[in-house]
C-alpha positions as CSV (number, residue, x, y, z in Angstrom):
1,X,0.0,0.0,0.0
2,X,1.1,3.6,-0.9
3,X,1.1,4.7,3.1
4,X,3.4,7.6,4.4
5,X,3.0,5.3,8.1
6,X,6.4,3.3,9.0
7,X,5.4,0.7,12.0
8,X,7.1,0.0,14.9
9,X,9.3,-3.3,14.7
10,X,7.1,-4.9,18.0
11,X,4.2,-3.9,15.2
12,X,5.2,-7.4,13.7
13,X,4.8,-9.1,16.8
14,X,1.4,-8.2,17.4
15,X,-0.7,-10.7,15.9
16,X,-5.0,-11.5,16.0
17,X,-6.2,-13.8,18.7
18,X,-7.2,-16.4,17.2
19,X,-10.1,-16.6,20.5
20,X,-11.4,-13.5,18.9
21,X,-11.4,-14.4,15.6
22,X,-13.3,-17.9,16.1
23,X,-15.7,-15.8,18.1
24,X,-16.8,-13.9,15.5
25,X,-17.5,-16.8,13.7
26,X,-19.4,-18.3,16.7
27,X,-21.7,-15.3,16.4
28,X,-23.5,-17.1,12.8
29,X,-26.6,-18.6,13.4
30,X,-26.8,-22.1,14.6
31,X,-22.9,-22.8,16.1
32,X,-22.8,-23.6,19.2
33,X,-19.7,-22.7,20.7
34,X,-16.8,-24.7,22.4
35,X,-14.5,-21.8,22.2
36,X,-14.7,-18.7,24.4
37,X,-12.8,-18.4,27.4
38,X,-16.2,-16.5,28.4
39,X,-17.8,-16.7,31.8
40,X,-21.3,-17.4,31.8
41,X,-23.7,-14.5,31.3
42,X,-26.0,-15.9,33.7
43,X,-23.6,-15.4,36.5
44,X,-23.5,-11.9,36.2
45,X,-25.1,-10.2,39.5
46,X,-27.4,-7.4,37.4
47,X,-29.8,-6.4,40.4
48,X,-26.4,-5.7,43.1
49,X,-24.9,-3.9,40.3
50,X,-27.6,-2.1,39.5
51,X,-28.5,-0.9,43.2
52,X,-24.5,-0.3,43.5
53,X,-24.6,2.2,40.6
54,X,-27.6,3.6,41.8
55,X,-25.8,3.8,45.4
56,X,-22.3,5.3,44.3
57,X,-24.0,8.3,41.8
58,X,-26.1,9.0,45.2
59,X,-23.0,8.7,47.6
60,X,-20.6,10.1,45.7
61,X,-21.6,11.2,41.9
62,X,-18.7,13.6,41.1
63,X,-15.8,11.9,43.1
64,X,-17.0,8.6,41.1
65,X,-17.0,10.6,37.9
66,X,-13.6,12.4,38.4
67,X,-10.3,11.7,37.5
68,X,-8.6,9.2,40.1
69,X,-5.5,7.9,41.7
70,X,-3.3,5.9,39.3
71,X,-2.8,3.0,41.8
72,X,-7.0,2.5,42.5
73,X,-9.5,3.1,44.8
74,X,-8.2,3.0,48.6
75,X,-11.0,0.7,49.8
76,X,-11.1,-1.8,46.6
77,X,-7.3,-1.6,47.2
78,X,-7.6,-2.7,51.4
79,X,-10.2,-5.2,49.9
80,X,-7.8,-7.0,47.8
81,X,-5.1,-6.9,50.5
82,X,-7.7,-8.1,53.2
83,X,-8.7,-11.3,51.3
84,X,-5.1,-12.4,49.9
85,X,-3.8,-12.1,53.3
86,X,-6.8,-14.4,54.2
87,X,-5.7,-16.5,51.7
88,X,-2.0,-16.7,53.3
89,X,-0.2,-13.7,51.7
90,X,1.2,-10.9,53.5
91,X,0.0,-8.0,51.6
92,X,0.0,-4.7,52.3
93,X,-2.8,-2.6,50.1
94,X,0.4,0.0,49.1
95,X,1.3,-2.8,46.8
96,X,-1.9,-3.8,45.1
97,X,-2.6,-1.6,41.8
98,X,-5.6,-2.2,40.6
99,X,-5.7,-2.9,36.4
100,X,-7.9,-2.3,33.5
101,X,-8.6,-6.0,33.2
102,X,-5.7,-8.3,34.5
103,X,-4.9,-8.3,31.1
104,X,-3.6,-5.1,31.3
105,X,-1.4,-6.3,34.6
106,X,0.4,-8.9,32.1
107,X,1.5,-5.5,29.3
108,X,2.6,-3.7,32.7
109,X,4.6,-6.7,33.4
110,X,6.2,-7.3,30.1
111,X,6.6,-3.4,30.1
112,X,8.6,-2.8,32.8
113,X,10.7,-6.0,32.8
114,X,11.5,-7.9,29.4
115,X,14.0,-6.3,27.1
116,X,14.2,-7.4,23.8
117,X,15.8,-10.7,23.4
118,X,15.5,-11.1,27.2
119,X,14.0,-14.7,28.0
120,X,10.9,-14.9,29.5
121,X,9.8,-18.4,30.6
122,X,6.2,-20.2,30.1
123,X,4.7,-23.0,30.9
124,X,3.9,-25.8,27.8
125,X,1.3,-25.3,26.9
126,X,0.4,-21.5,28.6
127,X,-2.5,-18.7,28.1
128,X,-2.5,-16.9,24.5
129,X,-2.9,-13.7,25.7
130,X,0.2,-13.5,27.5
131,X,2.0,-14.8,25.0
132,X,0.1,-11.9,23.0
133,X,0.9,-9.6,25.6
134,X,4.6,-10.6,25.9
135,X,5.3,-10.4,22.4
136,X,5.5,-7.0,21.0
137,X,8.1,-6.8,23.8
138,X,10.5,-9.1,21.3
139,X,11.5,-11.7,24.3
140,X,12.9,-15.0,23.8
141,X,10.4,-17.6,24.9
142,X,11.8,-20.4,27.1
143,X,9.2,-23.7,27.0
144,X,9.1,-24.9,30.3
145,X,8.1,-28.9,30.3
146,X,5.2,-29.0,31.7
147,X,2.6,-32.3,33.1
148,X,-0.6,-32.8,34.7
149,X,0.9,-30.6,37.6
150,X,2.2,-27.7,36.0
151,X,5.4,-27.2,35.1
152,X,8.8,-29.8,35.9
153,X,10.5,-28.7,38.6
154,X,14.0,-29.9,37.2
155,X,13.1,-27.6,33.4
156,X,12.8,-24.6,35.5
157,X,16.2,-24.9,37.3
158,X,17.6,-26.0,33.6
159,X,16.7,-22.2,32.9
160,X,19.7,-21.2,35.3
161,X,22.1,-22.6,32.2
162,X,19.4,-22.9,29.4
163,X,17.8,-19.3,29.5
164,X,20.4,-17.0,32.0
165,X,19.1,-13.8,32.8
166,X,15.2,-15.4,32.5
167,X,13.1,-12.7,33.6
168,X,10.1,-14.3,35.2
169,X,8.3,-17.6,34.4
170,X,4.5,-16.8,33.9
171,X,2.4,-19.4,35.6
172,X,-1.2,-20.0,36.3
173,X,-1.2,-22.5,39.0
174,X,-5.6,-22.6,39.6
175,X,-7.1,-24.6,36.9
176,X,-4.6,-23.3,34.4
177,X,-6.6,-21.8,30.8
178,X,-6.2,-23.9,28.5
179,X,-5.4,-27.0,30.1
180,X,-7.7,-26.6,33.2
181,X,-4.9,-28.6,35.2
182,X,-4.3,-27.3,39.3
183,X,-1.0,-27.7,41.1
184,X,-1.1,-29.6,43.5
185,X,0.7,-28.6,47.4
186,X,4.5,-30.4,46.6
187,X,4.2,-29.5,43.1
188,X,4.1,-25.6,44.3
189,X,6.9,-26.2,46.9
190,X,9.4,-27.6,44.2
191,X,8.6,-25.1,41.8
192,X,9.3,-22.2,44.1
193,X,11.8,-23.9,45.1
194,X,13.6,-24.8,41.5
195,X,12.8,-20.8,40.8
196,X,15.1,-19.8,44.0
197,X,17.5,-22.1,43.0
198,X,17.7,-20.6,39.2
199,X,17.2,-17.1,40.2
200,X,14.0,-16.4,38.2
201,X,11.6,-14.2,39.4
202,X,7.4,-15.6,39.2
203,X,4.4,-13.9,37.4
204,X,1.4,-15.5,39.2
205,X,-1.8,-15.3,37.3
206,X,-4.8,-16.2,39.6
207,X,-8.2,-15.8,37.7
208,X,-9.6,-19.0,37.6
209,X,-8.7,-19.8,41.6
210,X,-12.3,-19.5,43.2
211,X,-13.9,-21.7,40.5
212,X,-13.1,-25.0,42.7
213,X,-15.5,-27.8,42.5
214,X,-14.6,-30.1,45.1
215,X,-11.7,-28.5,47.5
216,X,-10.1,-25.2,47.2
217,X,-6.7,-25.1,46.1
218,X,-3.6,-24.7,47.7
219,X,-1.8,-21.5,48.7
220,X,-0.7,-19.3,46.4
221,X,2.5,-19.2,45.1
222,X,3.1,-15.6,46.3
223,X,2.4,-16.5,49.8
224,X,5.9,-18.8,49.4
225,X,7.9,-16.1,48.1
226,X,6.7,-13.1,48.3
227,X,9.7,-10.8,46.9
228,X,10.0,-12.9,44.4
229,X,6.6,-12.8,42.8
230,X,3.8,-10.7,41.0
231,X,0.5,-12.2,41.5
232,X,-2.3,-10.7,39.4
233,X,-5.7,-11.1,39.7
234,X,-9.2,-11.1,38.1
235,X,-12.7,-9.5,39.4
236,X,-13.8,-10.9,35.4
237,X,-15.0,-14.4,35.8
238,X,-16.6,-13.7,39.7
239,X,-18.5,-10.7,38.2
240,X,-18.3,-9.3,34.9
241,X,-15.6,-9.3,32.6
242,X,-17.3,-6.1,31.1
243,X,-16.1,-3.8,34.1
244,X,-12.8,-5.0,32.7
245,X,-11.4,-4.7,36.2
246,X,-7.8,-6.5,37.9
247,X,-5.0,-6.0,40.2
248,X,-1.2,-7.0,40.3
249,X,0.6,-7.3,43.8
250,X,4.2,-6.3,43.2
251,X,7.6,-6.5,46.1
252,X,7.9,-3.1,47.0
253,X,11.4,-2.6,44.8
254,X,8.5,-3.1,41.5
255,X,5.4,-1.3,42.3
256,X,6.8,2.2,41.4
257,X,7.9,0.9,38.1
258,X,4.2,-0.8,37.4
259,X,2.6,2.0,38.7
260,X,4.8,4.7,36.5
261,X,3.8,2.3,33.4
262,X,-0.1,2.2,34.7
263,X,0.1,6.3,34.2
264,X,2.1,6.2,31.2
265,X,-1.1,4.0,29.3
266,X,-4.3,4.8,31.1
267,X,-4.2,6.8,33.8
268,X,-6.1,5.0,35.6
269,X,-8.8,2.3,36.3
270,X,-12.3,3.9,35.5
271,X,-12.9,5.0,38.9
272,X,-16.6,5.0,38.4
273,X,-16.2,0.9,37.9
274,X,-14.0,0.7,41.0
275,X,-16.3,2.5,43.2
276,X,-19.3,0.1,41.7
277,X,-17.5,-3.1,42.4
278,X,-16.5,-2.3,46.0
279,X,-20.0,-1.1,46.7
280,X,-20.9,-4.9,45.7
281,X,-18.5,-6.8,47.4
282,X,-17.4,-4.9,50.6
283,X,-19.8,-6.8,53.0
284,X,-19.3,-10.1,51.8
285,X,-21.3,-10.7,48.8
286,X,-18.7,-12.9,47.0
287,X,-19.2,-15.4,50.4
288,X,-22.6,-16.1,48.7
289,X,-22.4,-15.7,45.1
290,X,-19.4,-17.2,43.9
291,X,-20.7,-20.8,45.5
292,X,-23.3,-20.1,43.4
293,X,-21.0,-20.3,39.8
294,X,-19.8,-23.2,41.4
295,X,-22.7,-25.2,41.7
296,X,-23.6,-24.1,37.4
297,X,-20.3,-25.0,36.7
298,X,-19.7,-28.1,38.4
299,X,-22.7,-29.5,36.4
300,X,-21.8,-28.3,33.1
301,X,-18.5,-29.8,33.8
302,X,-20.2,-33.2,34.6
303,X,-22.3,-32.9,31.9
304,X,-19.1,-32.1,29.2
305,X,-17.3,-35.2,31.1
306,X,-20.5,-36.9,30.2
307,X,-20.5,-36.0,26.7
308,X,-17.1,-36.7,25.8
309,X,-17.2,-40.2,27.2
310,X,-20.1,-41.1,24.9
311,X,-19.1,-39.4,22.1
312,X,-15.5,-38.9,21.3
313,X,-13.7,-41.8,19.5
314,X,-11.3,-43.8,20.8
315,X,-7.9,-42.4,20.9
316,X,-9.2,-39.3,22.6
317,X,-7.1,-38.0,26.2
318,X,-8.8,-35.5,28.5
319,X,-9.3,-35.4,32.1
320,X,-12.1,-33.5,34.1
321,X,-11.0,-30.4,35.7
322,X,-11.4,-29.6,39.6
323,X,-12.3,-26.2,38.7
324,X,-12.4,-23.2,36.2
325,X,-13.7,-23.5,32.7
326,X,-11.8,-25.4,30.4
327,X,-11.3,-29.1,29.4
328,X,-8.2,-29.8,27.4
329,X,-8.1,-32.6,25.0
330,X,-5.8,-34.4,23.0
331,X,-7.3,-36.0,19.4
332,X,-6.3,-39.4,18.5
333,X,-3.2,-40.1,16.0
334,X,-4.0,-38.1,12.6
335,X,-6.2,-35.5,13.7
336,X,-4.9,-32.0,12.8
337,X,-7.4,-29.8,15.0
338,X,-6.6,-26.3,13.1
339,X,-7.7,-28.3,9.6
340,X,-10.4,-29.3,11.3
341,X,-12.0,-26.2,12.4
342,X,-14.1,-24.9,9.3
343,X,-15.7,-28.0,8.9
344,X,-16.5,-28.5,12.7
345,X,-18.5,-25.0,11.9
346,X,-20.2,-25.5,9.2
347,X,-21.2,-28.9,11.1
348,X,-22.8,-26.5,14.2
349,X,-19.8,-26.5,16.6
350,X,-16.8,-24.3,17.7
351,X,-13.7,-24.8,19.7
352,X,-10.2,-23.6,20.2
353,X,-6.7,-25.6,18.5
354,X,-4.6,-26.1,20.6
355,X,-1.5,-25.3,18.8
356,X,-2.2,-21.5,19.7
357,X,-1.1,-21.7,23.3
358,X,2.6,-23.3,22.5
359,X,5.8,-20.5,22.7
360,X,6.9,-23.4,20.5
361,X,6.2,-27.3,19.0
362,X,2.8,-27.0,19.0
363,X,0.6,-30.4,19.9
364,X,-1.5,-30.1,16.8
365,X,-3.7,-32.5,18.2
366,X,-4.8,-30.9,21.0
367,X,-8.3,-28.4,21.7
368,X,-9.8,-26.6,24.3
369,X,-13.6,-26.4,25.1
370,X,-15.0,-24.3,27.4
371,X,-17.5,-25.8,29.5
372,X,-19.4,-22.8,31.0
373,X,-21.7,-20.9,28.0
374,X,-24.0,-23.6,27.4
375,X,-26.6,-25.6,28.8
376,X,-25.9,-29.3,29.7
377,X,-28.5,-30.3,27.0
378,X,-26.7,-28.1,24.3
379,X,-22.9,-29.4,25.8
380,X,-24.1,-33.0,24.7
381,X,-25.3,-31.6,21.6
382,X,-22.0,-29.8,20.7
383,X,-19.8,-33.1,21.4
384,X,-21.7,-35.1,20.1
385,X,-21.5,-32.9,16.5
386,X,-17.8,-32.4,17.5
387,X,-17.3,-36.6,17.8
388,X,-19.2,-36.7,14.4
389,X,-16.5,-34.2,12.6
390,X,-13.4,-35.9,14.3
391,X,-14.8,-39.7,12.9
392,X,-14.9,-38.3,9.6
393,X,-11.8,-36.5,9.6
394,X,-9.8,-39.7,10.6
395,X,-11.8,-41.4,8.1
396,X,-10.7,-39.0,5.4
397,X,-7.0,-39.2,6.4
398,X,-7.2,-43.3,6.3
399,X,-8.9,-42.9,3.1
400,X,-6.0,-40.5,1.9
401,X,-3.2,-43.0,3.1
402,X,-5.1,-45.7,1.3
403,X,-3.0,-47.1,-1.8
């Protein structure tokens, strides 16, 4: 194109989701979708937001409507300090700084620590939007092995030799997106551990960690080394992703730097939103609604589990998760899920290849359905069109290796 514009080297690194762009296709008439990391709509608590709105304009109209502190409302801020510390943290509130989306906590991150051609460590596979977010940054991704745990303790203190100067290892410990696996208690220990050992810093990423089915999990990973970790956090999947509202807790020696990059891009946090959110939650109405997304979930995770059983051919791998949203699956031998995809929507269903959440050597194989947008009746639907397109893609491959 004729274009007096010259872009940015990082503008090469910044690529489409390919999340977003399967949701758009989602939106034609008659998919059902597999695909969007997407709580459930009918989670969202309209009436308390509704009276909070309603409450804040009346309390406090022009303070809410004003410009704000770039670290975040004071109270939301002691909020988020009171319930990590309940959790086993020691937080102070001076180090929470409350995000446009947690999102936005993983570009502050990258921002203020990765250099370009710095390595930055992930586990295999790890969440495309912080590999989105990382990017533009031009880092060096390091692959952590990773199993049903999380990540091996013994690849992360490889990173001492195979990656020195690492940065940070991003890990999501709770019911990891995509995989949906939790770490266990001595998994945790030994990867703190292996992390001290190698000298690389941890980025915690926690939104998925009060979505537990059965048994909460373990303590964070912050709580085990606290100057050596940046745990962000999520009010998206407990409330309403549309109020597009985080935190990060940083050591003391990073905070200044996150909050210097926070008021270099935004600002600030719509105030407004902040002031809404704490109105909601401040005397304890997460105690009582969040065991209420539990309850929806758990069965749409038993009816998925269900599903799958029935209706996947043999070959198939997948376990059900203890919590969040997401089952991961491996295909059998010959499936190529990315070739798959247009004809899995034209047959009615969507979900995610797997090969998107790989730094590197993708599992072509693999896919990840989301459990929590549809009914139980329409989850057995969606598999069972979803079986019907993998049996005739391996038929078509047998029939192509046919002499």
């Amino acid at each position: 194109m004729n274009t007096p514009w010259t872009l940015a080297r990082r503008a090469d690194r910044l690529n489409p989701s390919i999340i977003r762009e399967i949701l758009k296709v989602t939106e034609q008439p008659g998919v059902l979708s597999l695909a969007g990391g997407l709580p459930s709509a009918e989670t969202f608590p309209i009436e308390a937001m509704r009276e909070a709105c309603a409450q804040v304009l009346t309390d406090t109209p022009k303070e809410a409507l004003q410009y704000a502190a770039s670290e975040g409302y004071g109270p939301l801020r002691e909020w988020v300090a009171a319930t990590l510390n309940a959790q086993g943290q020691q937080v102070n509130a001076a180090q929470v700084l409350i995000t446009t989306g947690s999102q936005q906590g993983l570009d502050l991150v990258a921002k203020v620590l990765v250099d370009a051609g710095a390595p930055v460590a992930v586990e295999t596979p790890t969440y495309l939007g912080a590999l989105q977010a990382f990017a533009p940054f031009e880092p060096i991704f390091a692959s952590v092995a990773s199993d049903h745990e999380g990540p091996l303790p013994g690849a992360i203190e490889a990173l001492r030799h195979d990656a020195p100067g690492c940065r940070f290892l991003y890990v999501l410990p709770n019911f990891q997106n995509p995989s949906g696996r939790v770490m266990p208690e001595a998994r945790r220990q030994a990867v703190v551990a292996a992390a001290q050992a190698a000298r690389v810093p941890l980025v915690e990423d926690n939104p998925y960690g009060d979505l537990w089915f059965d048994a909460p999990p373990a303590r964070p990973l912050a709580a085990r080394w606290a100057e050596g970790t940046v745990y962000l956090g999520s009010f998206s999947k407990v409330l309403a992703p549309g109020l597009r509202l985080g935190y990060v807790v940083a050591p003391p020696a990073l905070h200044p730097k996150l909050l210097q990059a926070k008021q270099a891009a935004d600002l600030h946090t719509p105030g407004f939103n902040q002031r809404v959110v704490h109105q909601v939650i401040k005397d304890g109405f997460l105690d009582q609604h969040i065991p209420t997304i539990r309850a929806r979930y758990r069965a749409q995770r038993d009816a998925m589990a269900a599903a799958l059983t029935e209706h996947l051919p043999a070959g198939s791998e997948w376990s059900a998760p203890q919590g969040g949203m997401f089952f991961w699956v491996r295909l059998p031998a010959g499936c190529h899920a990315m070739a798959m995809l247009d004809s899995a929507v034209k047959a009615g269903v969507a979900y995610v290849p797997g090969e998107a959440f790989y730094a590197h050597a993708p599992d072509r194989r693999t896919i990840r359905l989301s459990f929590v947008t549809l009914g139980p009746a329409e989850i057995r639907q969606a598999v069972a069109l979803l079986g019907g397109v993998i049996r005739r893609h391996l038929n078509e491959e047998l029939q192509e290796d046919t002499p």
